[in-house]
C-alpha positions in Angstrom: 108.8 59.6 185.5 107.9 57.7 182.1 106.7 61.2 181.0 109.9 62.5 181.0 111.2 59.8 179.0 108.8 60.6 176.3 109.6 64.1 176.4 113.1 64.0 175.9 112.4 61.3 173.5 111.1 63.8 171.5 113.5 66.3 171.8 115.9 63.6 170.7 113.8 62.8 167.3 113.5 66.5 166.5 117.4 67.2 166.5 118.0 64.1 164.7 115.4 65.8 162.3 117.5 68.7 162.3 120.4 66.8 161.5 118.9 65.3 158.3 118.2 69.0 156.9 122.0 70.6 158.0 123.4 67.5 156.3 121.2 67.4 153.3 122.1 71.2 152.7 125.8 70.7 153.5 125.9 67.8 150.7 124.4 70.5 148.4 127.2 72.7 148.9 128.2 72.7 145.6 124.6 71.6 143.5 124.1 74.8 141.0 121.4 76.9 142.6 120.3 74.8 145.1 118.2 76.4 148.2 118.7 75.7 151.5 116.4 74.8 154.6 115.7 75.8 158.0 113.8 73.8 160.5 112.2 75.4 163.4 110.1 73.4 166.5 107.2 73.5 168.1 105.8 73.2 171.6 103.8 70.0 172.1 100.5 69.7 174.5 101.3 70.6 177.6 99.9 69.3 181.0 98.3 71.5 182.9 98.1 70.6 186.7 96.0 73.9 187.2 95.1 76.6 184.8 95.3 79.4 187.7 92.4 81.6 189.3 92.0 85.7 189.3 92.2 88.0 191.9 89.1 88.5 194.2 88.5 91.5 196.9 90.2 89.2 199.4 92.9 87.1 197.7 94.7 87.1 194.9 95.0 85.7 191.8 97.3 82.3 190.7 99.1 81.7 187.7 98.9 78.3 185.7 100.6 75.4 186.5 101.6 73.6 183.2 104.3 70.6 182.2 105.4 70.6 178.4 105.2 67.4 177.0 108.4 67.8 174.4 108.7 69.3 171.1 107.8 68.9 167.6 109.0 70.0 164.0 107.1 73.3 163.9 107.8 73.6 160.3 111.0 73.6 157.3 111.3 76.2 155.2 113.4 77.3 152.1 115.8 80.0 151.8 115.3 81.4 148.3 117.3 84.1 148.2 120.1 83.9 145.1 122.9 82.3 145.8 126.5 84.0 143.9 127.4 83.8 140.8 129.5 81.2 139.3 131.8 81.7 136.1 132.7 79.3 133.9 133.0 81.1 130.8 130.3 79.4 128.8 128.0 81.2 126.5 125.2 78.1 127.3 125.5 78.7 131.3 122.9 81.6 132.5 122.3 82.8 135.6 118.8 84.8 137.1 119.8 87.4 138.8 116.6 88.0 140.5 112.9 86.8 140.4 112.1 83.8 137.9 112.6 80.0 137.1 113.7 78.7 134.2 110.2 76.9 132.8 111.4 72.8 131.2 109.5 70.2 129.5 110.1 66.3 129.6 107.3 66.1 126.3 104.2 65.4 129.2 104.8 67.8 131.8 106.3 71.1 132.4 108.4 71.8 135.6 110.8 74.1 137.0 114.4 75.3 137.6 117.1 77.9 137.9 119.8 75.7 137.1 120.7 77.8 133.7 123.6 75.2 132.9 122.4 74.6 129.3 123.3 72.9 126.3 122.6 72.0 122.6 121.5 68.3 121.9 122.1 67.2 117.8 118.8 68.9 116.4 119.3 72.3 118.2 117.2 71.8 121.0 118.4 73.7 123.9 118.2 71.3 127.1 119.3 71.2 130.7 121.8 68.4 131.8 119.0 65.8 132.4 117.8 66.3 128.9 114.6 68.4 129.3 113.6 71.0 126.9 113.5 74.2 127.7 110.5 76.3 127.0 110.8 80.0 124.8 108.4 82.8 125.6 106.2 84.9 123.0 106.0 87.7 124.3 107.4 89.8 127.4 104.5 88.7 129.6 101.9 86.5 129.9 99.7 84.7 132.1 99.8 81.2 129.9 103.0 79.4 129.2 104.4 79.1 125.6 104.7 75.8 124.0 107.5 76.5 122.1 111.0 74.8 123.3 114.0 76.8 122.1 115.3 75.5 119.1 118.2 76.5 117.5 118.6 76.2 113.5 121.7 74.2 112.4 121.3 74.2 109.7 120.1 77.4 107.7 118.8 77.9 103.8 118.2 81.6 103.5 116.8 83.2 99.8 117.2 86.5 99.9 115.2 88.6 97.6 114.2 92.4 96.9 110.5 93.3 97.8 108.7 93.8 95.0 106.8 96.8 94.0 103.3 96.2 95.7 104.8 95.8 99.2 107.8 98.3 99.1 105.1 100.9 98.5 103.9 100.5 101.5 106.8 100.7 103.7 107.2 103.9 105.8 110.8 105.6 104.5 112.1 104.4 108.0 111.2 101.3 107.9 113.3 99.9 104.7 116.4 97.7 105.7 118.8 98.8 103.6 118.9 102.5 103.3 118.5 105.1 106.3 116.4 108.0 104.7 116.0 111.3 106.5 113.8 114.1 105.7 114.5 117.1 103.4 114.3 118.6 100.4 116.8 117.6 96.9 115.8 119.6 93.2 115.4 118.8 89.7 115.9 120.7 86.8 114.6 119.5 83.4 117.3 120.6 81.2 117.1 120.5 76.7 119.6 118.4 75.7 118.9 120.2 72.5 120.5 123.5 73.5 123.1 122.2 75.5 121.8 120.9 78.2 120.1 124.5 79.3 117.8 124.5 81.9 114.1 125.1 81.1 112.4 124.1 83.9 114.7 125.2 87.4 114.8 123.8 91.2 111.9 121.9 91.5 111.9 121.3 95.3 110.6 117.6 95.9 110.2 117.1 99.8 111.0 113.8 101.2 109.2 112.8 104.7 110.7 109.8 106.2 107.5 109.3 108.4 105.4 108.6 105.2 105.4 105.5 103.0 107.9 105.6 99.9 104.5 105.1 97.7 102.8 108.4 99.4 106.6 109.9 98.8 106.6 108.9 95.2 103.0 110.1 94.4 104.2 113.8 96.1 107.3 114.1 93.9 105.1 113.2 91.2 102.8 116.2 92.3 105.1 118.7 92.5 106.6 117.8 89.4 102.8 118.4 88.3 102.6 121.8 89.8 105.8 122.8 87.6 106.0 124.3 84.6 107.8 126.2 81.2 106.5 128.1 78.6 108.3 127.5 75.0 109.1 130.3 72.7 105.3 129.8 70.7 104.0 130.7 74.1 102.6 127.0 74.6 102.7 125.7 78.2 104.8 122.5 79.6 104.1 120.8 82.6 107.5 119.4 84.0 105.6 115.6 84.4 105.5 115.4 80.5 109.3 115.0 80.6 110.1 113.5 83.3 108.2 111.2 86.7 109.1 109.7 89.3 107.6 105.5 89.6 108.8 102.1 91.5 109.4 99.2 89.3 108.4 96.3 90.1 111.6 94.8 91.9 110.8 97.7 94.2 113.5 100.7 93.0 112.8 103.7 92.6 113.4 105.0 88.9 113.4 108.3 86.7 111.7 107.9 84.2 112.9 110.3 81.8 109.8 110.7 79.0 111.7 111.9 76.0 115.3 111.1 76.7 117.2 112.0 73.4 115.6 115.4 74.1 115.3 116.0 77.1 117.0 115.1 80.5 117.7 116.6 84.4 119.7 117.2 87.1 119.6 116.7 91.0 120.9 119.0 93.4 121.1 117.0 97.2 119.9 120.4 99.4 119.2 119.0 103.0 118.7 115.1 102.8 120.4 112.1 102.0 118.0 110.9 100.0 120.5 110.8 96.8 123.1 109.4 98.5 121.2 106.3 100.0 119.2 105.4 97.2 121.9 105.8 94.8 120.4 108.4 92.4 122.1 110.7 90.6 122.4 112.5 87.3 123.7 109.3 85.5 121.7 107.0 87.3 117.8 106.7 86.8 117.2 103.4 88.9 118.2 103.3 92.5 119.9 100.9 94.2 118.0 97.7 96.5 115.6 100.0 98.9 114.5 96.9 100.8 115.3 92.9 101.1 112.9 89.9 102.5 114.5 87.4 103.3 112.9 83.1 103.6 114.7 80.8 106.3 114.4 77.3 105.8 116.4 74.8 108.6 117.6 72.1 106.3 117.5 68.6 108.4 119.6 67.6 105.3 123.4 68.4 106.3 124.5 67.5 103.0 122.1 69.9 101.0 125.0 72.2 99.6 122.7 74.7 99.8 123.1 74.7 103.9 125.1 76.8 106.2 126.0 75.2 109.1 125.6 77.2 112.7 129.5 77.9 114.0 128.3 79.4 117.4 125.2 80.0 119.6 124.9 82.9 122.6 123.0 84.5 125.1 123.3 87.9 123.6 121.8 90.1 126.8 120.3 90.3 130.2 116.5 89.4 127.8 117.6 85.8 127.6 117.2 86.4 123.5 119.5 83.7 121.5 121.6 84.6 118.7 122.9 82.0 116.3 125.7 83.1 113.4 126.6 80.7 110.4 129.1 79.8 108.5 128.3 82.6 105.7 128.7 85.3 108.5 124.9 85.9 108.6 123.1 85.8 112.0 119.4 84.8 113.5 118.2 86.1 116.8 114.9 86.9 117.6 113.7 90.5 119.0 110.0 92.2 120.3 108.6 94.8 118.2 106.1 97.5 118.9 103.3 95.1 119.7 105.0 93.4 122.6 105.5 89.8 120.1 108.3 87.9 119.3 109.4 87.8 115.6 112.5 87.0 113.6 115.7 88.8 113.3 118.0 87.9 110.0 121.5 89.6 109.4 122.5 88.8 106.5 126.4 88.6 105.4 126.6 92.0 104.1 125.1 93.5 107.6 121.2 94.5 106.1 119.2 93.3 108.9 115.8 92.0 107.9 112.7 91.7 110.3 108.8 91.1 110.8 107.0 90.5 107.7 110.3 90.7 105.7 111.1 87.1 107.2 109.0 84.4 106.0 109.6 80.6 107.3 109.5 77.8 105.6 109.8 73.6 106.5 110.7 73.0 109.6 111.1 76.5 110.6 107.4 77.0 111.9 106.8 79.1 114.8 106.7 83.0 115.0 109.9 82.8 117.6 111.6 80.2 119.6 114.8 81.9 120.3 113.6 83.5 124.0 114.3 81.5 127.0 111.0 82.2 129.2 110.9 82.7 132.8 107.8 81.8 135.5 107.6 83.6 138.5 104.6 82.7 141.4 102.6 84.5 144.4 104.2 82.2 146.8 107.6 80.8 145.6 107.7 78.6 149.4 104.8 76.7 147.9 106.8 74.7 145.5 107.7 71.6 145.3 111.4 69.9 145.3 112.3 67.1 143.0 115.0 65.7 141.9 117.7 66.8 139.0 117.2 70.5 140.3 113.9 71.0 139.5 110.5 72.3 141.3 107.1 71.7 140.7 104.1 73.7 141.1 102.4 73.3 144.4 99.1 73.2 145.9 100.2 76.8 147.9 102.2 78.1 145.1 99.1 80.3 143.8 98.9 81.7 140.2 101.8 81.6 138.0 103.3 83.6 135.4 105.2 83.7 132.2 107.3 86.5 130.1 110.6 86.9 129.2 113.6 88.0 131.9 114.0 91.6 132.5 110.3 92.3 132.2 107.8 93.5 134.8 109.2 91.1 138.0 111.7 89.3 136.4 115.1 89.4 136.7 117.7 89.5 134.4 119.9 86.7 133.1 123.7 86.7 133.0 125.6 84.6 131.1 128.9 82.7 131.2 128.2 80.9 134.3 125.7 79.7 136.5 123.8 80.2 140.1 125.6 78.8 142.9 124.0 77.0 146.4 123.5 79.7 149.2 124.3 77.2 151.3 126.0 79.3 154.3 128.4 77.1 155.2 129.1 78.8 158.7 125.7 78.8 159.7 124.9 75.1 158.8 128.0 74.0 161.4 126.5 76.4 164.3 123.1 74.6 163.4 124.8 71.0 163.6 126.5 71.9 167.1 123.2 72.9 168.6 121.1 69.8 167.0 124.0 67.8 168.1 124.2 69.4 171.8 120.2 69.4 171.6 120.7 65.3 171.4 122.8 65.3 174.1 121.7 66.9 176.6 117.5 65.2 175.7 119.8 61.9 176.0 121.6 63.4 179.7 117.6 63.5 180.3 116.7 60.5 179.0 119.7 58.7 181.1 118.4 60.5 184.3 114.9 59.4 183.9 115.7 55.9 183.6 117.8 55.6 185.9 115.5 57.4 188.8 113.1 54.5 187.3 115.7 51.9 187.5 115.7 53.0 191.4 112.1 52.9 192.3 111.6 49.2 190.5 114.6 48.3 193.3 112.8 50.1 196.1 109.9 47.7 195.5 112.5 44.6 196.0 
């Protein structure tokens, strides 16, 4: 009879087990992206009186005789699927919707969450609630984690300059920041200022090929201009480059260069581009307009340096995670990826020229290539983290190899701002799993009763 005091002793234990996990995910009703938990039991040993026989020619065959001994905690696992989303109309609040954890730093350790409740602390850092740093990524996926936290500027110092001729030249037509050239085809005419302004040397067709640099499309205006040519009335033979050439100077704009100008001069005649038109070219202006602009940020820790503009608001601009940050001045930092899959610096400026790559140079505190990206982590088993406190997870033993990128990428999911991830806490089905633990304890303690009291008997049939 004591057996069955031992087993229903166990059934007791294991509901009141059961208990501890329904209340534990009932008081997390309302903790932002918390996961709830399921506990399922085990058989214990049993005791087998006879493990049965099999059927001979003459007799057949017995089944085993066995007596559980109770029940155990077979196991308590986490419901990880994402819980709804929460609005609360701030830009710092970001939700996964999908695969990932946010990836947070304490200064010694890194850890993780998807509570995407964020703020700014007084140097820019972004930061959960509890004051952790959180990590930006470097590139939109990677198999190490970035050491960069996200860091907002507060206060920028931008010098904006034109690029100068040796680096402009380089620059593929589609590639400059401030003009949009397309391909085509504009004319020159040298014209003899002499004889009224007659033309001697007509529609010299100069092609413009926006997949080229502006250098190689300088050096072919210069060779067509080469290829043209007039013959004067003592039969002598002018090439149309004596008069006139096309060059960069050296704050990188592009200039006619007109060699003989009390003599000589020209007109242009747009045809099928807008090459004209964007530089700023015409027949009364030689020198075009700013082609390109670079751009050096400086975060000034220094709020009284006049030469500062402070930040007025911060955003998750889209599903990536990127940041953007806009200033006083109306300009605007983000970050973006370019062709090679890295993270570099994006700079509007107030008058709308957006400058990026190696058109944004840092300097002082402003060190790192981008740290403007929230990062994500994913893992091969997402059951084998671990739970600690202030919403975060660790990595566990079981959690296998983890990952790192930015959301929207490969597995990741995207992020969604102006609120956060709420419990999925099922509310129903944590009060149907109370009744039965509580019914479960009940009915192991009717047991328990019976089994003392049949023992209570037998000590007084011994009297």
């Amino acid at each position: 009879m004591s057996q069955a005091l031992h087993t229903s002793a166990t059934g007791i234990n294991c509901g009141q087990q059961q208990i501890n996990v329904i209340a534990n995910n009932v008081a997390n009703i309302n903790t932002v992206a918390f996961k709830s938990a399921n506990m399922t039991f085990e058989t214990l040993f049993s005791n087998t009186l006879s493990y049965g026989s099999a059927a001979t020619k003459n007799r057949g065959g017995t089944n085993p005789m066995q007596i559980g001994l109770g029940v155990k905690v077979g196991g308590i696992s986490r419901n990880f699927n994402v819980g709804t989303f929460v609005n609360t109309g701030r830009d710092m609040d970001v939700m996964i919707s999908g695969n990932g954890y946010f990836v947070v730093t304490d200064g010694r350790k890194q850890f993780y969450t998807r509570d995407g409740v964020f703020a700014l602390d007084s140097q820019g850092n972004l930061i959960t609630k509890s004051g952790m740093k959180v990590l930006g990524a470097k590139a939109p996926y990677s198999g190490t984690a970035s050491s960069d936290t996200v860091r907002i500027p507060t206060n920028l110092k931008t010098t904006i300059t034109d690029t100068p001729k040796d680096e402009i030249e380089k620059k593929v037509l589609t590639k400059l920041n401030c003009v949009s050239i397309g391909s085509g085809t504009f004319k020159v005419n040298i014209t003899d200022k002499n004889d009224n302004n007659d033309i001697i040397i007509p529609d010299i067709e100069l092609e413009v090929d926006s997949s080229m640099t502006l250098g190689q499309n300088v050096s072919a205006f210069n060779d067509a201009l080469n290829a043209a040519s007039w013959t004067d009335p003592e039969g002598n033979t002018h090439k149309a480059s004596e008069y006139f050439t096309v060059d960069v100077d050296a704050d990188g704009h592009v200039i006619f260069d007109v060699k003989d100008p009390d003599n000589y001069g020209y007109s242009l005649d747009p045809v099928d581009t807008n090459f004209l038109a964007e530089t700023g070219l015409s027949n009364k202006n030689t020198v075009s307009k700013t082609l390109n602009q670079s751009v050096t940020i400086q975060d000034l820790l220094d709020f009284t340096d006049e030469n500062g503009v402070a930040v007025s608001s911060v955003t998750i601009i889209n599903e990536n995670g990127i940041i953007s940050a806009s200033y006083s001045d109306g300009s605007n930092l983000t970050t973006q990826i370019n062709e090679d899959n890295a993270a570099e610096w994006r700079f509007t400026t107030p008058e709308g020229v957006i400058i990026t790559g190696l058109d944004v140079t840092t300097k002082g505190s402003i060190t790192q290539d981008s740290n403007m990206i929230i990062e994500l982590a994913s893992f091969i088993n997402e059951s084998g983290l671990v739970s600690l406190n202030n919403n975060l997870w660790e990595w566990g033993a079981d959690a296998g190899q983890i990952f790192y990128g930015m959301a929207g990428e490969m597995a990741f999911g995207t992020l969604e701002s102006g609120g956060y991830e709420g419990s999925n806490v099922d509310i129903a089905t944590e009060l149907s799993n109370m009744i039965t633990a509580q019914r479960m304890i009940q009915m192991n303690s009717r047991v328990f009763s019976t089994a003392s009291s049949v023992m209570e008997t037998l000590a007084y049939l011994g009297q």
